[in-house]
C-alpha atoms as an extended CHARMM CRD file, in Angstrom:
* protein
*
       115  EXT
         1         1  UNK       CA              4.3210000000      -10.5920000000      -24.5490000000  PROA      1               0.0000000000
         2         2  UNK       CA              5.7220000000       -9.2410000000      -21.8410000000  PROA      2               0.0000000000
         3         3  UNK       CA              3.1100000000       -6.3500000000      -21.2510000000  PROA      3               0.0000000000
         4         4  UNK       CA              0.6860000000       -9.1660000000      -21.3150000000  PROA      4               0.0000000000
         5         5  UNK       CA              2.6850000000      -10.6800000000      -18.8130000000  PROA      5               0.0000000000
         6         6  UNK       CA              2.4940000000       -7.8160000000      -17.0830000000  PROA      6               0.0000000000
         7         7  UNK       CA             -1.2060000000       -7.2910000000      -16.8920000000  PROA      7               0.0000000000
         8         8  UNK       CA             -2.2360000000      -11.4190000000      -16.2040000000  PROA      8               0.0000000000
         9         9  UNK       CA              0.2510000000      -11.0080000000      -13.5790000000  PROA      9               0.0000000000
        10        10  UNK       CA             -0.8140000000       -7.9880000000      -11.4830000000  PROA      10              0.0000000000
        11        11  UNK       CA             -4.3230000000       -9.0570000000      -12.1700000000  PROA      11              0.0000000000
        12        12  UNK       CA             -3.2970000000      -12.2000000000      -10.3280000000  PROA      12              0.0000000000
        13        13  UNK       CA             -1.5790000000      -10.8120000000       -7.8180000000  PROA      13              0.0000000000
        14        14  UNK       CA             -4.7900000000       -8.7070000000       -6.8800000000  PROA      14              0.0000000000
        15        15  UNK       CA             -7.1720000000      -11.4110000000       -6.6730000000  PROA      15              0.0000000000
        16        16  UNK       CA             -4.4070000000      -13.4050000000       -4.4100000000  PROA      16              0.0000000000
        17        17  UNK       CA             -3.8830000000      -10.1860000000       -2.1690000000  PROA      17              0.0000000000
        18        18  UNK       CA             -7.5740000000       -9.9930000000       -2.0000000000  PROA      18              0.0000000000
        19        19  UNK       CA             -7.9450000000      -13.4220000000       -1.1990000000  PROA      19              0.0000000000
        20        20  UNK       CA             -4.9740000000      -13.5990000000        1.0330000000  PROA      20              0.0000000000
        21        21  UNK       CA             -6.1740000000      -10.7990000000        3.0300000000  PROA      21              0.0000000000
        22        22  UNK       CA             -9.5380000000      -12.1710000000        3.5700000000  PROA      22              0.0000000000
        23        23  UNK       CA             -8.0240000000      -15.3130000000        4.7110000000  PROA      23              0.0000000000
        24        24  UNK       CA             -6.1120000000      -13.6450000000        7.3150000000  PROA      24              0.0000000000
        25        25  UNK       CA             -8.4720000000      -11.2780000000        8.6370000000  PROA      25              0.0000000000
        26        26  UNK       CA            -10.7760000000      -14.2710000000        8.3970000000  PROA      26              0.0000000000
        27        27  UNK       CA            -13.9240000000      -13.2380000000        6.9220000000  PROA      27              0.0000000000
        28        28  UNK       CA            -17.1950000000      -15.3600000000        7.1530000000  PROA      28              0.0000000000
        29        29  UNK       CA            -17.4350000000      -16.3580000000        3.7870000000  PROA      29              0.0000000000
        30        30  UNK       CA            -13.8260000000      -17.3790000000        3.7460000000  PROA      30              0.0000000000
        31        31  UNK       CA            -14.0140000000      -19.3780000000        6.8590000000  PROA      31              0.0000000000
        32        32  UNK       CA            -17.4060000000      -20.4790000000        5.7800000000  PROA      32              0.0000000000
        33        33  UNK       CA            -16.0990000000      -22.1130000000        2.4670000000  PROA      33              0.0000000000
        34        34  UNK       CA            -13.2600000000      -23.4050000000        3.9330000000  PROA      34              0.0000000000
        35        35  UNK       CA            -14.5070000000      -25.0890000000        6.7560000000  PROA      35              0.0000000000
        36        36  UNK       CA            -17.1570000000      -26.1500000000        4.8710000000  PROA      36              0.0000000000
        37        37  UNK       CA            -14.5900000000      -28.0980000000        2.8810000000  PROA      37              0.0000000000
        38        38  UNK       CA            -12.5670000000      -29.8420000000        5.5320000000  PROA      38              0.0000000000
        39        39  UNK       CA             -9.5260000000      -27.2570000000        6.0360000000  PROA      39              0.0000000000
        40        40  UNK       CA             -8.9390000000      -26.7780000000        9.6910000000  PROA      40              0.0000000000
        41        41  UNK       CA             -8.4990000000      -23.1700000000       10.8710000000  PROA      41              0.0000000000
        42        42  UNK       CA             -4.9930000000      -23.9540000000       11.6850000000  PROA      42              0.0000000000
        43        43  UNK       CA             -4.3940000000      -24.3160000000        8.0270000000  PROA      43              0.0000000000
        44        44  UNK       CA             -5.6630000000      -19.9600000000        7.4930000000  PROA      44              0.0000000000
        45        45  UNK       CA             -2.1110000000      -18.9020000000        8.1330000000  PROA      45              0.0000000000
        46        46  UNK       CA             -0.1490000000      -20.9110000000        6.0710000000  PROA      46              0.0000000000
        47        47  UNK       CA             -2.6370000000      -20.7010000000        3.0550000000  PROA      47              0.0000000000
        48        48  UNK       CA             -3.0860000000      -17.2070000000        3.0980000000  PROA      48              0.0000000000
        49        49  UNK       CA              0.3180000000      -16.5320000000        3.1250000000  PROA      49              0.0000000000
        50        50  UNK       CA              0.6740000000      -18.7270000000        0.0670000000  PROA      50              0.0000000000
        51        51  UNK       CA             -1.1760000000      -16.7870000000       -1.7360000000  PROA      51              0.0000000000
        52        52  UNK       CA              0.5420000000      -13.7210000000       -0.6530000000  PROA      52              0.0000000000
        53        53  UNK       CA              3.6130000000      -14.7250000000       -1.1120000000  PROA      53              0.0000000000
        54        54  UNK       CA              2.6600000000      -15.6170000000       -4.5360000000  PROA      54              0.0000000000
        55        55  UNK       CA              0.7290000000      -12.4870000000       -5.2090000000  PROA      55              0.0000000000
        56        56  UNK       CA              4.1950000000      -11.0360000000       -4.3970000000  PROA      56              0.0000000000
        57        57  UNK       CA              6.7040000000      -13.2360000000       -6.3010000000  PROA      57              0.0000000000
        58        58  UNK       CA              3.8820000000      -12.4480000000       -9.5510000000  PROA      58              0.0000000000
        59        59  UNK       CA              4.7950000000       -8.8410000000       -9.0980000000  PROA      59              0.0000000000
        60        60  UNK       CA              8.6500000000       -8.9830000000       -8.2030000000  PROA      60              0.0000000000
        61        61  UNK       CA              8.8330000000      -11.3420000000      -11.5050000000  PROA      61              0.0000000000
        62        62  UNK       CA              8.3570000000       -8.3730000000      -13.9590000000  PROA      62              0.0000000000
        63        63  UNK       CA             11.6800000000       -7.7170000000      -13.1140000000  PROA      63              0.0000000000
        64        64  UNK       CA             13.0470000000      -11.4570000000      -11.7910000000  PROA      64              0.0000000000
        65        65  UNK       CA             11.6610000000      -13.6740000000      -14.8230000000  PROA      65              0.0000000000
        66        66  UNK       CA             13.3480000000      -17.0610000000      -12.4750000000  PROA      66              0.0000000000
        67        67  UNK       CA             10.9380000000      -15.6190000000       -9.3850000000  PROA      67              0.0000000000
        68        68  UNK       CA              7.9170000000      -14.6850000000      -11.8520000000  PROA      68              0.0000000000
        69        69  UNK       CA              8.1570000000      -18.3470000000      -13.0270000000  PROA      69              0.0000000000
        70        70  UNK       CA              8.3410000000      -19.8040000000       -9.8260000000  PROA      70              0.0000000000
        71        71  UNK       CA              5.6320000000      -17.7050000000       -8.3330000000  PROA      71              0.0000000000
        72        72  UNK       CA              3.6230000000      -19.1070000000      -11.3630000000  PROA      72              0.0000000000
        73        73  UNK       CA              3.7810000000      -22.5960000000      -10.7210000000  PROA      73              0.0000000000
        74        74  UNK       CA              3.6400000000      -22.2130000000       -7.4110000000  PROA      74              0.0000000000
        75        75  UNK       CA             -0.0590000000      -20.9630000000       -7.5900000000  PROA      75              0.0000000000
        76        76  UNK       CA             -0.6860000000      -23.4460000000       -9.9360000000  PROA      76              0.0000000000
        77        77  UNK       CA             -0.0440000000      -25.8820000000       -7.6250000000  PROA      77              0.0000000000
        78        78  UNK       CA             -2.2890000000      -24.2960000000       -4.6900000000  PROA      78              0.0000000000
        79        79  UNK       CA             -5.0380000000      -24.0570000000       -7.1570000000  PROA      79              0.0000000000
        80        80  UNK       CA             -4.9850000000      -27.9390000000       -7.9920000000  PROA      80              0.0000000000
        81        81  UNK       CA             -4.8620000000      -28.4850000000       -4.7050000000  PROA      81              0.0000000000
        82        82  UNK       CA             -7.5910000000      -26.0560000000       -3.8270000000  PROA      82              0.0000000000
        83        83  UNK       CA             -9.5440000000      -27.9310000000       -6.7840000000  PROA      83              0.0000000000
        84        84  UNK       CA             -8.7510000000      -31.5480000000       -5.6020000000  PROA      84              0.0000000000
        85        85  UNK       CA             -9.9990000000      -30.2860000000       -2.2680000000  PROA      85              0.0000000000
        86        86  UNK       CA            -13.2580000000      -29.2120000000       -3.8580000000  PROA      86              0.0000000000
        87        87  UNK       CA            -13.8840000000      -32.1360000000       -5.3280000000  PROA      87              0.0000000000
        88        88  UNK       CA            -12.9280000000      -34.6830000000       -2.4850000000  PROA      88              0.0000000000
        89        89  UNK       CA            -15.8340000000      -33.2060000000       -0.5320000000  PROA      89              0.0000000000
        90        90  UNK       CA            -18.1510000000      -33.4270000000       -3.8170000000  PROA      90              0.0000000000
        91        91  UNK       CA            -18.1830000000      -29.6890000000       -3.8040000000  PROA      91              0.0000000000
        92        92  UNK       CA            -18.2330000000      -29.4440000000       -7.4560000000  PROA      92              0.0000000000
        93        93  UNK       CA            -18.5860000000      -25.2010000000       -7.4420000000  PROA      93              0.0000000000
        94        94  UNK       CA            -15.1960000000      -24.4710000000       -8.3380000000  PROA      94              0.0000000000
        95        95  UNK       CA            -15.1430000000      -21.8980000000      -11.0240000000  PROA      95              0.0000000000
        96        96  UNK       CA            -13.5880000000      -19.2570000000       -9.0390000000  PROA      96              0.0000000000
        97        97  UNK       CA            -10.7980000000      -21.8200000000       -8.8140000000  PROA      97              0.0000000000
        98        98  UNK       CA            -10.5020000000      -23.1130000000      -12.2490000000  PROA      98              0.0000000000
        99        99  UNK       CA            -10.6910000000      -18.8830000000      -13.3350000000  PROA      99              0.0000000000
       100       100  UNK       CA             -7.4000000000      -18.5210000000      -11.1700000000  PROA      100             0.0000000000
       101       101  UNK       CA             -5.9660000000      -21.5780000000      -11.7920000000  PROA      101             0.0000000000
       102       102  UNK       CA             -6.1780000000      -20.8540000000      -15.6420000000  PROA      102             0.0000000000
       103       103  UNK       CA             -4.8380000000      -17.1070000000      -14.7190000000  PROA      103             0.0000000000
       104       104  UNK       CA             -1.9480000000      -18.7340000000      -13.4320000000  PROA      104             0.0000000000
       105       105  UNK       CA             -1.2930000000      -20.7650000000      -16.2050000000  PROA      105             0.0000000000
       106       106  UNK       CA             -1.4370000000      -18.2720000000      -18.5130000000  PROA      106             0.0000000000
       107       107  UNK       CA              1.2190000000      -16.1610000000      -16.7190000000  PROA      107             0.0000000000
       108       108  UNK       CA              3.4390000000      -18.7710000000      -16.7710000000  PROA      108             0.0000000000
       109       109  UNK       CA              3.2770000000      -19.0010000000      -20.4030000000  PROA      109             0.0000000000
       110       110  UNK       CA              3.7020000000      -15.1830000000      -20.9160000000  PROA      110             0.0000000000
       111       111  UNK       CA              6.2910000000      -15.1330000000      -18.6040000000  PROA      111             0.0000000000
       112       112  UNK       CA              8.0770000000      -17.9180000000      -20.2900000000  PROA      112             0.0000000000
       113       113  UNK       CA              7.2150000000      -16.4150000000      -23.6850000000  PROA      113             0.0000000000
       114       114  UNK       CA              8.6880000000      -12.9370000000      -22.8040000000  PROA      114             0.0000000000
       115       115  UNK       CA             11.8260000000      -14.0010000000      -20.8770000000  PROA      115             0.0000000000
């Protein structure tokens, strides 16, 4: 389980570094999307360093199961929110947030299952 673990979870923490990073430097598309759905720019920092702090905790918890667990839920959370967001707008395109929202649930339960 735990090499299973290992790969959900550094897949994860790619597509949060990559999405974090975007965020930051902000790209069109990013900003587009997001504006589009209501979050004001002064909102960029703090989310994107959610998701990079996540991206990290993913990584550190191949060796810190209590910080791999955390991280997990933690982007769970961001991910319903990023969903609820979606859908208070009526933007109802949110696979690429149910994808990493089910990512993140499935490294919490190989992290759990491998501790």
């Amino acid at each position: 389980m735990f090499i299973a673990y290992a790969v959900v979870g550094i897949l994860l923490a790619a597509v949060l570094t990559g999405s974090a990073f975007a965020t930051f430097t902000r790209q069109e598309a990013v900003v587009g999307s997001m504006s589009s759905l209501g979050v004001p720019d002064s909102w960029f920092p703090r989310l994107a360093a959610l998701k990079a702090a996540g991206a990290v905790g993913l990584v550190v918890g191949l060796w810190v199961v209590p910080l791999g667990v955390a991280a997990a839920i933690g982007v769970i959370l961001y991910f319903i929110g990023a969903a609820i967001t979606h859908l208070r707008v009526k933007d109802y395109a949110i696979a690429p947030v149910v994808v990493i929202f089910l990512l993140a649930v499935a490294a919490l339960v190989l992290r759990l299952a491998s501790a």
